[in-house]
NUKOLDO-135620 format. One record per atom (N, C-alpha, C): atom name; y, x, z; residue in three letters; residue number from 1. Coordinates in pm, 1 decimal, decimal comma, always signed. Atoms other than C-alpha are relative to their C-alpha. Layout:
CA | Y | X | Z | Ala | NUM
...
END
This chain:
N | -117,1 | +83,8 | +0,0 | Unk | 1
CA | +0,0 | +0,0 | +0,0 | Unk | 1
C | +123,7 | +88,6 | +0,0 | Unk | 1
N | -80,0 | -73,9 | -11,5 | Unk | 2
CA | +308,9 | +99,3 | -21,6 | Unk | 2
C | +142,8 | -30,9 | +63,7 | Unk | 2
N | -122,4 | +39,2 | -108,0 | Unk | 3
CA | +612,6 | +146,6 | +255,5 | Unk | 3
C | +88,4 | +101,6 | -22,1 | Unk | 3
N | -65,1 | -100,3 | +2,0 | Unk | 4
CA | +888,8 | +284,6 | +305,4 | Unk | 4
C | +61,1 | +52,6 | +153,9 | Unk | 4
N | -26,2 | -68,0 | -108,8 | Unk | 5
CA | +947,4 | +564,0 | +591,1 | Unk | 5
C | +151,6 | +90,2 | +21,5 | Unk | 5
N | -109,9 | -70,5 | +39,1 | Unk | 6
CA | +1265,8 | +679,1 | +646,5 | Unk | 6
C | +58,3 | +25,4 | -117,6 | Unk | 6
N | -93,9 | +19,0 | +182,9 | Unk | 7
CA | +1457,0 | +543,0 | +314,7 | Unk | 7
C | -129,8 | +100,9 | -96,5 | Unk | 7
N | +48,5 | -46,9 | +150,1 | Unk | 8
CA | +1151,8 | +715,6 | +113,0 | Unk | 8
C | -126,5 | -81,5 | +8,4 | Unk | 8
N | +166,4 | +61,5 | -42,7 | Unk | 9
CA | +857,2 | +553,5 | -36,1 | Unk | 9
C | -88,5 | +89,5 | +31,1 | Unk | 9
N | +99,7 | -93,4 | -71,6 | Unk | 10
CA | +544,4 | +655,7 | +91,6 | Unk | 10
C | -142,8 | -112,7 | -42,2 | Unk | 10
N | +124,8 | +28,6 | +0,5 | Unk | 11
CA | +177,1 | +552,6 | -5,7 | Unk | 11
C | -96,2 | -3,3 | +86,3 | Unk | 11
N | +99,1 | +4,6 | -153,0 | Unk | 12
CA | -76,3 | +462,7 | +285,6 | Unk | 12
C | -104,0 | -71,1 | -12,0 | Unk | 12
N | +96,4 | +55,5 | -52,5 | Unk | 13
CA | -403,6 | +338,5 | +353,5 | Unk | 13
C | -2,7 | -103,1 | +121,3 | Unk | 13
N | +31,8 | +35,0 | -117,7 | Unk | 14
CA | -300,2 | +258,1 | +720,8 | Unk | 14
C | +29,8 | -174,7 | +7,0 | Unk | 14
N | -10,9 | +126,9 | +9,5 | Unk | 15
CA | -291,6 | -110,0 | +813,0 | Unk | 15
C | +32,0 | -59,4 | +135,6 | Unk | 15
N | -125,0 | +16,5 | -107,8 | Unk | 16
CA | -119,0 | -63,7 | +1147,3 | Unk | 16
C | +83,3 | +120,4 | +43,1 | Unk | 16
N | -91,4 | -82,8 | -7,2 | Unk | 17
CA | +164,9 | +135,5 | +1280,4 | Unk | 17
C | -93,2 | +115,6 | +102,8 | Unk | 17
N | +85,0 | -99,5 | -55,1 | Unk | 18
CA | -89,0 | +349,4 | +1504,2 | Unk | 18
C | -76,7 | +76,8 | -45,3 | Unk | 18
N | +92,7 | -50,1 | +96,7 | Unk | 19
CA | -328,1 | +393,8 | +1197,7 | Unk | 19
C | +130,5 | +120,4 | -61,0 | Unk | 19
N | -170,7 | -118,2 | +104,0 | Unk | 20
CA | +41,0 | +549,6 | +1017,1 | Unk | 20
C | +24,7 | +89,5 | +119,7 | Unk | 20
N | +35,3 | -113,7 | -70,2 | Unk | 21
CA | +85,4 | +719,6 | +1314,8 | Unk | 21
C | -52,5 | +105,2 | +6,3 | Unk | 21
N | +92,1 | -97,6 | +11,9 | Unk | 22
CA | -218,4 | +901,9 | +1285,0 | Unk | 22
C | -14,2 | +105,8 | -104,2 | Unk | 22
N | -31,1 | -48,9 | +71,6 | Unk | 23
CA | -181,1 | +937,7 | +967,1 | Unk | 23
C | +87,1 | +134,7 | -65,8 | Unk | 23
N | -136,3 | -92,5 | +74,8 | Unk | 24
CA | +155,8 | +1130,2 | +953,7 | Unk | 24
C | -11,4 | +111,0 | +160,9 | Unk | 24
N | +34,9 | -90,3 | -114,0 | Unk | 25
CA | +34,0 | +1313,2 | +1272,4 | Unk | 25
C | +130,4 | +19,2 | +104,4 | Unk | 25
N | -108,6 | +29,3 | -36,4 | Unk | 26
CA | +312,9 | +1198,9 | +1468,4 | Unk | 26
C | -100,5 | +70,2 | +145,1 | Unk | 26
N | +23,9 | -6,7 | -106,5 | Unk | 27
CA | +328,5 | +1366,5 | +1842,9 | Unk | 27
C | -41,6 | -126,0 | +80,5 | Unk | 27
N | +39,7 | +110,5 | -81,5 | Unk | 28
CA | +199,9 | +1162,8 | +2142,6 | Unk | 28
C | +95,0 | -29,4 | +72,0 | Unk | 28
N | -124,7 | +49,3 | -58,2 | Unk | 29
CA | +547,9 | +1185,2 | +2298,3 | Unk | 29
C | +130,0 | +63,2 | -55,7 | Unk | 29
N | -119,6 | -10,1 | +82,6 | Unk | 30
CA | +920,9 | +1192,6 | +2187,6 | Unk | 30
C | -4,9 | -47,6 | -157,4 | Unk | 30
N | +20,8 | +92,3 | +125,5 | Unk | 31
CA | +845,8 | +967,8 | +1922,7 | Unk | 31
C | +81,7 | -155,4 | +12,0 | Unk | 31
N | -62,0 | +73,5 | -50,7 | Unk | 32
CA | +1063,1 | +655,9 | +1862,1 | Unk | 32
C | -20,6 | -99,7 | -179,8 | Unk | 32
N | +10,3 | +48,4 | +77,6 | Unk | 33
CA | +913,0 | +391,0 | +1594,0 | Unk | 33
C | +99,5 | -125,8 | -46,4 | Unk | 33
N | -75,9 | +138,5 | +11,0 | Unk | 34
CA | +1161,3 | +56,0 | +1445,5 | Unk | 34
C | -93,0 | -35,8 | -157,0 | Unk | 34
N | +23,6 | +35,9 | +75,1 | Unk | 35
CA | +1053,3 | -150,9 | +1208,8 | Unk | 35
C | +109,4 | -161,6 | -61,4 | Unk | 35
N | -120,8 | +53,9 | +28,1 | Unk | 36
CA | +1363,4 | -315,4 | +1020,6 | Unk | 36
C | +109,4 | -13,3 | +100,8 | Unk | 36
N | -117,5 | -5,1 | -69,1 | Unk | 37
CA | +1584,4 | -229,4 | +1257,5 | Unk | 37
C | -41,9 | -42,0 | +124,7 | Unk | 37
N | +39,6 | +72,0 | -116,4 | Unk | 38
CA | +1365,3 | -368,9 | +1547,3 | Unk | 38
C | -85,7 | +114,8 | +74,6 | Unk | 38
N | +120,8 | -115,3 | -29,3 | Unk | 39
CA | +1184,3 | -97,6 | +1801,2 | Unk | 39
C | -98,4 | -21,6 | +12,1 | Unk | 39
N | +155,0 | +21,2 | -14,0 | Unk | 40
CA | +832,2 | -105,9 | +1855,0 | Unk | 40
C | -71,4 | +128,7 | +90,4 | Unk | 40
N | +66,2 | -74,0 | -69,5 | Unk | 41
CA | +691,8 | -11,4 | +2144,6 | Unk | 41
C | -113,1 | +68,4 | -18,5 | Unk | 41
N | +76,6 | -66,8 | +54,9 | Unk | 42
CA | +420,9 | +239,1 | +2135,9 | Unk | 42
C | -144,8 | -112,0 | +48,4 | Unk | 42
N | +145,5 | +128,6 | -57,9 | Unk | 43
CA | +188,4 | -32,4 | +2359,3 | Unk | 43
C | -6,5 | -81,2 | -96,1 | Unk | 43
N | -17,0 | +152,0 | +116,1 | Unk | 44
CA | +249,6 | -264,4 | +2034,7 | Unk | 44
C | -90,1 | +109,2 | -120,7 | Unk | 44
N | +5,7 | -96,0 | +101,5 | Unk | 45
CA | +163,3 | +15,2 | +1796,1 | Unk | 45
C | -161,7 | -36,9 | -53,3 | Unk | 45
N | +176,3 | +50,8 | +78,7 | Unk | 46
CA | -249,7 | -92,9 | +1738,0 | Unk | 46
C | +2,4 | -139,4 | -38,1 | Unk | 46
N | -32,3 | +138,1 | +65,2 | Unk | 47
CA | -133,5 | -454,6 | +1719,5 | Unk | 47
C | +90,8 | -33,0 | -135,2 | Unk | 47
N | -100,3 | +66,8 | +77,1 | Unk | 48
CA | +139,8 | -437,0 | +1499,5 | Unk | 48
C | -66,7 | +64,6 | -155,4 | Unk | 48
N | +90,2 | -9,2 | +156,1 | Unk | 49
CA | +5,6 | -483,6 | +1095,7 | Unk | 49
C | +155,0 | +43,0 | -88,4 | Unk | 49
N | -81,8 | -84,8 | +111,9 | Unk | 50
CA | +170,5 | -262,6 | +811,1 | Unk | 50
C | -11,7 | -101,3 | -98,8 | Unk | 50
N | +4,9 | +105,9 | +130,9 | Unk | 51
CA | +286,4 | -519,7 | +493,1 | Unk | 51
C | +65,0 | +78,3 | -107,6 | Unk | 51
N | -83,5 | -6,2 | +97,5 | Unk | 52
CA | +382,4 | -442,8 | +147,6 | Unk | 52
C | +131,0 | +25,0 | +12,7 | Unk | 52
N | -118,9 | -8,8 | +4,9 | Unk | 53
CA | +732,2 | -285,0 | +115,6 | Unk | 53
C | +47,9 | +5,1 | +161,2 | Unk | 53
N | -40,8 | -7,9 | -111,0 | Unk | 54
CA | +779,2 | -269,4 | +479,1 | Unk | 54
C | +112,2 | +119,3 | +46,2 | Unk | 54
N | -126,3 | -109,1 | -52,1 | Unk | 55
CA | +1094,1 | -36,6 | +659,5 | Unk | 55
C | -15,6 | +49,1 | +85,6 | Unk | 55
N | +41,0 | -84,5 | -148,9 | Unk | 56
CA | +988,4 | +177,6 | +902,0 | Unk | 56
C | +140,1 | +96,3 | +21,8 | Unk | 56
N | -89,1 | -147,5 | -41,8 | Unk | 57
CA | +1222,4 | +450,8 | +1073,9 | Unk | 57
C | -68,1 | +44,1 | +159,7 | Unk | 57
N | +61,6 | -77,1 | -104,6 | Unk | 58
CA | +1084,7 | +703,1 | +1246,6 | Unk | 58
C | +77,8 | +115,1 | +72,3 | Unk | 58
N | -116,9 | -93,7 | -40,7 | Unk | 59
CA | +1288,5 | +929,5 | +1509,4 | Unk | 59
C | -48,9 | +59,6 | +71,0 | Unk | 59
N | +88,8 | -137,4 | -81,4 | Unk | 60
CA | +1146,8 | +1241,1 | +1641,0 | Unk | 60
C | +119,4 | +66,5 | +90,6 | Unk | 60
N | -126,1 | -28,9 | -75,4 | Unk | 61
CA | +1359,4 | +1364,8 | +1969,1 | Unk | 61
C | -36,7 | +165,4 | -50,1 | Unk | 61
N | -39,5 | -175,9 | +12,3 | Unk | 62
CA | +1497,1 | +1738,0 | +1951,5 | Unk | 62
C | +91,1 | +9,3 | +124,9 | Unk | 62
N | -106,8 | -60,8 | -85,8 | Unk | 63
CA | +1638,6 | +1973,3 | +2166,0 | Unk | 63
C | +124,6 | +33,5 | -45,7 | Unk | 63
N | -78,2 | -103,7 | -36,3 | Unk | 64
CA | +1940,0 | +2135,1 | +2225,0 | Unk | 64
C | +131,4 | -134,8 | -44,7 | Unk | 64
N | -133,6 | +68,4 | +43,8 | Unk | 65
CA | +2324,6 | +2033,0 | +2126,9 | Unk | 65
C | +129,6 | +56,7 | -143,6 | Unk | 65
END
């Protein structure tokens, strides 16, 4: 299927945001998922189903200033 992650498309198999997770080998912490502008907790993350054309943004924390 195909989504888009951070304004680019992206091609996936996964068929929830935990499967994409895995996928994109996202850390287990400092991770910060939305989906259209909405967050999504990480406890939601095996429930919540990936659709066609969907908007993800994904925000990875960093150090420093």
């Amino acid at each position: 299927m195909q989504i888009n992650v951070n304004n680019k498309p992206l091609t996936t198999n996964a068929t929830s945001l935990a499967q994409l997770a895995a996928e994109l080998a996202l850390p287990e912490k400092g991770v910060a998922v939305a989906i259209g502008n909405k967050m999504v907790p990480r406890s939601l993350w095996d429930e919540t189903a990936l659709s066609e054309d969907m908007h993800i943004t994904i925000i990875k924390a960093a150090c420093g200033g």
